[in-house]
N, C-alpha and C positions, 0 to 999 in steps of 0.2 A: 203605785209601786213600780211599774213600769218606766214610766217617768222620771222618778227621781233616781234606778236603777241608770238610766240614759246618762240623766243628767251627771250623778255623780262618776261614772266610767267617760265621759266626753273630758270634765273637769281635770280627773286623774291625767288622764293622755294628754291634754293641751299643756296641764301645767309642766307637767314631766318633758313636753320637749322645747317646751318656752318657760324659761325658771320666769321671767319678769311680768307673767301673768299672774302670778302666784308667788310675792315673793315671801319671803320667812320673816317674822315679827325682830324687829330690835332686840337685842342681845339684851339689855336693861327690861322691857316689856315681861319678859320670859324668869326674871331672875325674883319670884316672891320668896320670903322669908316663907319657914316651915312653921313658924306658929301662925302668921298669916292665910296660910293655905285653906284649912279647912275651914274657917268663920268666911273667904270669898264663897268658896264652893256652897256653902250652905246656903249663903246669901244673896248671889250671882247667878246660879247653875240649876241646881236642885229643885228651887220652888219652879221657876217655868218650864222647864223639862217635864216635870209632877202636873204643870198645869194641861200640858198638851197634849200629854200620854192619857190624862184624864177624861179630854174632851173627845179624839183619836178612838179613843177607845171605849167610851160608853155608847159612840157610833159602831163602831165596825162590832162588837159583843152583843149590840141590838137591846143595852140598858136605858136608853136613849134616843128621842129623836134629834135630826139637825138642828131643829130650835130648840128642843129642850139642851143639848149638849152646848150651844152658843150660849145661853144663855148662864150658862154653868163659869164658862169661860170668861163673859165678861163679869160675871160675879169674882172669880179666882184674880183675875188683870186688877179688878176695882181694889181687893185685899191687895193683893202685892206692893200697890202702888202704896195704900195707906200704910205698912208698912216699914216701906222704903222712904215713909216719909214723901214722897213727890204727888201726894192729893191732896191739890190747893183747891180754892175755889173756883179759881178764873178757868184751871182745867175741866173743870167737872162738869162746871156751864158750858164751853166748849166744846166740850164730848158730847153735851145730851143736845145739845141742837145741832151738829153737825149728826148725830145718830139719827134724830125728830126728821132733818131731811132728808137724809139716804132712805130711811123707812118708807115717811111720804111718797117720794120720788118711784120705789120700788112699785108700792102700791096702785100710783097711778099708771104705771104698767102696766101691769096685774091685769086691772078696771079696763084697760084701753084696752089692749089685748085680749080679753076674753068677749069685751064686745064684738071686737075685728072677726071670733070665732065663732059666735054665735051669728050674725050676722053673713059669714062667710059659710057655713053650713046651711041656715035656714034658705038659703038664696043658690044651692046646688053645688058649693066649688067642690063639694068632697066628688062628687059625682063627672064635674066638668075635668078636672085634674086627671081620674080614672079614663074617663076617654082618651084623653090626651096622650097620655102614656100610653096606652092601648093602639090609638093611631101611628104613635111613634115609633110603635115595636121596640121598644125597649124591656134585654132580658134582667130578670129580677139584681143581676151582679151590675147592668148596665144604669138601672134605675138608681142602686144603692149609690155605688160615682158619682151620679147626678149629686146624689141627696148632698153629699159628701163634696163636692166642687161648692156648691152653693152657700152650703154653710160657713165654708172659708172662706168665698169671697164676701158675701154677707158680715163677716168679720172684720174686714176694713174699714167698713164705715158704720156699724151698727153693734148697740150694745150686747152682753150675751142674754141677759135674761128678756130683751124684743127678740133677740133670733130664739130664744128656746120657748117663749110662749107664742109664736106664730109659727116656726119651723113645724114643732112635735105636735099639735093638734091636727095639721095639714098631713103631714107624711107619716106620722106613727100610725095609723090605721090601714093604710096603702102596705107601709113596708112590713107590717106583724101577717098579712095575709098572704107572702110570700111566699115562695119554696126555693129552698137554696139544697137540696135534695140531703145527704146527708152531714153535709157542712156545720149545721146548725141545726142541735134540738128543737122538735117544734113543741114538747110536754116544756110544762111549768114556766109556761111566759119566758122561755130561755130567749125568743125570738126579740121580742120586749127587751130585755134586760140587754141584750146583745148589742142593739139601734141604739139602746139612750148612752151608752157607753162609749160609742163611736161618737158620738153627738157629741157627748162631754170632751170626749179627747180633742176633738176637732175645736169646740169650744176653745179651748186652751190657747191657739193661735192666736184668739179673737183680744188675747191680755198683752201679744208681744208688736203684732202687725199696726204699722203705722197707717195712718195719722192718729188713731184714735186708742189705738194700745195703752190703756189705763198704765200698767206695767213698767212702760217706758215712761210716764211721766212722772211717777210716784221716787223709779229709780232717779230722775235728774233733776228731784224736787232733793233729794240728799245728797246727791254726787257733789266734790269741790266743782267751783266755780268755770275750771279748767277745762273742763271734759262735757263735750258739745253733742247738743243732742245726733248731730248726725254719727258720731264715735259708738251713740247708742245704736243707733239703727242698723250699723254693720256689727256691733257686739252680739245681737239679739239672732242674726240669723242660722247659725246653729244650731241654736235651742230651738227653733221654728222648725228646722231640720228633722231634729231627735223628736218633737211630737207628730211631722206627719210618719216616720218611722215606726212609733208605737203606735198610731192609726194603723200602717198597714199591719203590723204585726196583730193587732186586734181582730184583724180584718180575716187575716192569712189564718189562725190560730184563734175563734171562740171562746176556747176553754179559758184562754186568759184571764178573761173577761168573765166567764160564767162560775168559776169555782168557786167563789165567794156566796154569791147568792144561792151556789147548790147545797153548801151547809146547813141551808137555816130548812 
């Protein structure tokens, strides 16, 4: 929410004082007949709005886990499609094997990295790191930075679910044992909840930051033919801008971060 608050107030102000970032749709675009109006909206608008809000929301109301609510989703996407008519065969073959290897892919993550954890535990690093720090004199604010530098440069060249299953096995036990004195609740794993969220947000970089910024290539796998990826790379830094900003604001400000999880 943070985020998309950035986003969309960065948006507002560029557009407002550069019209040609933002220009206004054709005059003809804009001009639907009124019996036409509500059969688009029904059939354009409604259903995916409905589908998002569904998935959105049976996560954050706690009706749902991530996978059960994804999987909700690609069930809603799969209807829509059929539908709208557009679930042929060659799509749906396409879909399940490019899903079959993302899946794969994911897993052998997973498998890799939790070996790298066990192994990296059995073998003392939890305790060799502890030292290190410890010789380093590093205060709990100055360890956090650390955490916090690494995981955004770590984003340049590495994917986010390798930095998040070797980052948080390593650091998350280090940094929950902190004291940030009255900064941050130490009851109800508020301490926890606080680290994975700065993680995440930081994460976030790791979608816009070249060379490897999935982000940028998905955008110039659509963009016309015109518009180069280097036009990408000064478009994006902004928005790289507005998330280390909501980093510090998370950073500066806890609660931000905590009041969701203090509901439940």
């Amino acid at each position: 929410l943070v985020l998309a608050t950035l986003y969309i107030i960065y948006i507002a102000v560029a557009s407002g004082i550069k019209k040609d970032l933002a220009p206004p749709l054709p005059a003809d675009a804009l001009q639907v007949p009124k019996g036409e109006m509500a059969p688009l909206l029904l059939r354009s608008f409604f259903p995916p709005v409905f589908l998002i809000a569904l998935v959105k929301g049976s996560i954050l109301f706690g009706f749902a886990t991530p996978s059960e609510a994804g999987a909700v989703g690609a069930g809603g996407a799969t209807l829509l499609a059929w539908i709208n008519g557009r679930l042929k065969k060659e799509m749906t073959v396409a879909v399940c094997q490019s899903s079959g290897l993302t899946v794969s892919f994911i897993f052998f993550i997973i498998i890799t990295a939790t070996c790298f954890a066990l192994v990296f535990r059995s073998l003392g690093g939890d305790d060799i790191i502890e030292e290190l720090i410890h010789e380093a004199g590093l205060t709990p604010w100055g360890l956090l930075f650390l955490i916090m530098g690494i995981v955004f440069i770590l984003g340049f060249f590495l994917d986010w679910v390798e930095i998040t299953l070797i980052i948080l096995p390593v650091f998350a036990p280090i940094v929950v044992g902190l004291e940030f004195g009255d900064h941050v609740p130490t009851e109800n794993r508020a301490m926890i909840y606080w680290f994975t969220v700065l993680v995440a947000i930081n994460l976030q970089t790791s979608f816009l930051t070249p060379p490897f910024g999935y982000a940028l290539f998905y955008l110039k796998g659509i963009a016309p033919r015109e518009v180069k990826l280097g036009s990408i790379y000064k478009g994006i830094i902004p928005f790289v801008i507005l998330q280390l900003i909501a980093l510090i604001l998370v950073i500066s400000y806890p609660s931000v971060a905590l009041w969701l999880p203090g509901l439940g």
